[in-house]
N, C-alpha and C positions, 0 to 999 in steps of 0.2 A: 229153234234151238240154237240158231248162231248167236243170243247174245247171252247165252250163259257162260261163265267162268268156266275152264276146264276143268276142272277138277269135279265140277257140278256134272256137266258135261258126261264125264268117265263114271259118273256113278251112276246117271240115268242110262247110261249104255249098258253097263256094265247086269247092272238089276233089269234091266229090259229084256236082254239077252236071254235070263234061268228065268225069266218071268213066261216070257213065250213060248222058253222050252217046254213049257209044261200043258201046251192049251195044243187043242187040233187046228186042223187050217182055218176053219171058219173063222174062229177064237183069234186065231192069231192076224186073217187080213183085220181083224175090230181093234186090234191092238196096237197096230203098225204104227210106226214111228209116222209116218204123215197122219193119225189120228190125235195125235197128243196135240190139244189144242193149249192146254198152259203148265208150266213148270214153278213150282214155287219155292223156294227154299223155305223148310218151318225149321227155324231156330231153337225152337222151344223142346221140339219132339225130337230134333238132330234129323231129318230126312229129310227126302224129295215129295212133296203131293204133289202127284203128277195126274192132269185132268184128261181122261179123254172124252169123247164125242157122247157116253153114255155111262160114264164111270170114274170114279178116280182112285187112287190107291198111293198107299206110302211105300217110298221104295228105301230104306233104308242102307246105310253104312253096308252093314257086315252081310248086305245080300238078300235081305229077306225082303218082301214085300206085302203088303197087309193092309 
């Protein structure tokens, strides 16, 4: 995650954050910021696809994630 843009950065933190809040612990060590193996910016959709170890999800602007 060190060489994203900040702003990239504060949005995956940001949607990371209510993304986890919502999972139990199990859910949440699978989700942990050392599981995100790639971050990508999609231009096209305006979000973060952000990949983990068994999953990947868009994390959008205004918070949501899907």
């Amino acid at each position: 995650m060190d060489n994203l843009h900040q702003k990239t950065k504060e949005l995956l933190l940001r949607v990371h954050a209510k993304h986890t809040a919502t999972m139990g612990q199990i859910e949440k060590e699978k989700h942990s910021l050392e599981n995100i193996r790639k971050v990508v910016v999609d231009r096209k959709e305006k979000c973060l696809k952000v990949c983990y170890e068994h999953e990947w999800y868009h994390y959008a602007p205004n918070g949501a994630w899907y």
